[in-house]
C-alpha positions as CSV (number, residue, x, y, z in Angstrom):
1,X,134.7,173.7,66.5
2,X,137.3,176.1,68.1
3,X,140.2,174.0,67.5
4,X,142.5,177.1,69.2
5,X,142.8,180.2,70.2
6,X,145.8,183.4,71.0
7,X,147.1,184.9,73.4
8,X,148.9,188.1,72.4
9,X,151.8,186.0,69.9
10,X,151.2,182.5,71.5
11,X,148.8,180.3,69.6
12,X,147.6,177.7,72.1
13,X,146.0,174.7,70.4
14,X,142.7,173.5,72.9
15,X,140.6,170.5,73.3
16,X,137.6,172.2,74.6
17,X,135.7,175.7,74.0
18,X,133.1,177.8,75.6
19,X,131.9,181.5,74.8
20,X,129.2,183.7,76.7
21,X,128.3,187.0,76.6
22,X,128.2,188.4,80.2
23,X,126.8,191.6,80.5
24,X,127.7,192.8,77.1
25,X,131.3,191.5,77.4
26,X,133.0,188.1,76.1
27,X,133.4,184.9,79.1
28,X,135.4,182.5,77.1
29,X,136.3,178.9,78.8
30,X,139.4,176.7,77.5
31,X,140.7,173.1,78.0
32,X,144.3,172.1,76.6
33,X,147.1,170.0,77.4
34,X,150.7,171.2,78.5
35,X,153.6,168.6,78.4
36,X,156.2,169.1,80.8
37,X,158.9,170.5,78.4
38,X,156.4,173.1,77.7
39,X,155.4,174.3,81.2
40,X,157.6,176.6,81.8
41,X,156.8,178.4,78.3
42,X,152.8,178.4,79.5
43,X,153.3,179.2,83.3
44,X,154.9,182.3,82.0
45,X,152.9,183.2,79.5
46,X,149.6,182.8,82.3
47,X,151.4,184.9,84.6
48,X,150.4,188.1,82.5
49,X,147.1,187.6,83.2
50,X,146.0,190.0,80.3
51,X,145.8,189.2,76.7
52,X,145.0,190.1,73.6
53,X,142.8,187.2,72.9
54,X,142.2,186.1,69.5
55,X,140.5,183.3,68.2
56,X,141.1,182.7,64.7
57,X,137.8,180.5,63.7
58,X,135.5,183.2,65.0
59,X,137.3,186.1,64.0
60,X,136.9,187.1,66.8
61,X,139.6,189.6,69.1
62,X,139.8,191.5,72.7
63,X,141.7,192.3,75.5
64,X,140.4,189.6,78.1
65,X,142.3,188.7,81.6
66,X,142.2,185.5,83.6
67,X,139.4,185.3,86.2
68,X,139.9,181.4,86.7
69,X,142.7,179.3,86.4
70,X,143.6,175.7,87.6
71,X,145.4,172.2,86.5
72,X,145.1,168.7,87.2
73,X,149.0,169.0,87.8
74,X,150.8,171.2,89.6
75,X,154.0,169.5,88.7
76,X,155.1,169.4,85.5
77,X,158.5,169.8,85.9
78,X,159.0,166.3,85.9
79,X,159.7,164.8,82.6
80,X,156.8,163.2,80.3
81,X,154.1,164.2,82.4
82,X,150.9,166.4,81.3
83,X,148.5,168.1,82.6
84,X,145.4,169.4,81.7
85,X,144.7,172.9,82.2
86,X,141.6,175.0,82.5
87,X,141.3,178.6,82.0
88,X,138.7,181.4,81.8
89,X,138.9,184.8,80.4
90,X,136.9,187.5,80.8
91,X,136.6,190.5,78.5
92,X,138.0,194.0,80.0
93,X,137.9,197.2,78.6
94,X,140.1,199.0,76.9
């Protein structure tokens, strides 16, 4: 099991995995948690939108951008909360 994956220097440990092949390129799905004192961090780092993504246990690496994004939160800027965040990249090329 895919217990995390990177994005360009950011290693972002996940709860839940999923990888496709869509028309010859790589659909991977993510679950993970962000705490409130990390938000900010993450919310930045999303708003690239383009990665290198690598994912250690599969040796596996592309350039992949966001094509869906949402949370169960949308504010984390209060203390002690999470929120659970769901992300999917899709493979572009280079």
């Amino acid at each position: 099991m895919v217990k995390e994956i990177k994005l360009n220097d950011t290693v972002i440990p996940i709860e839940k995995y999923n990888e496709e092949i869509v028309n010859g390129f790589h659909k991977i799905h993510i679950e993970f948690k962000v705490a409130s004192e990390d938000y900010h961090d993450v919310a930045v780092l999303l708003y690239e939108g383009t990665f290198t993504i690598t994912v250690p246990e599969k040796d596996l690496t592309f350039k992949g951008t966001i094509i869906q994004y949402f949370t169960s939160i949308t504010n984390l800027y209060e203390k002690e909360q999470v929120g659970d965040y769901s992300v999917t990249f899709l493979e572009v090329k280079e």
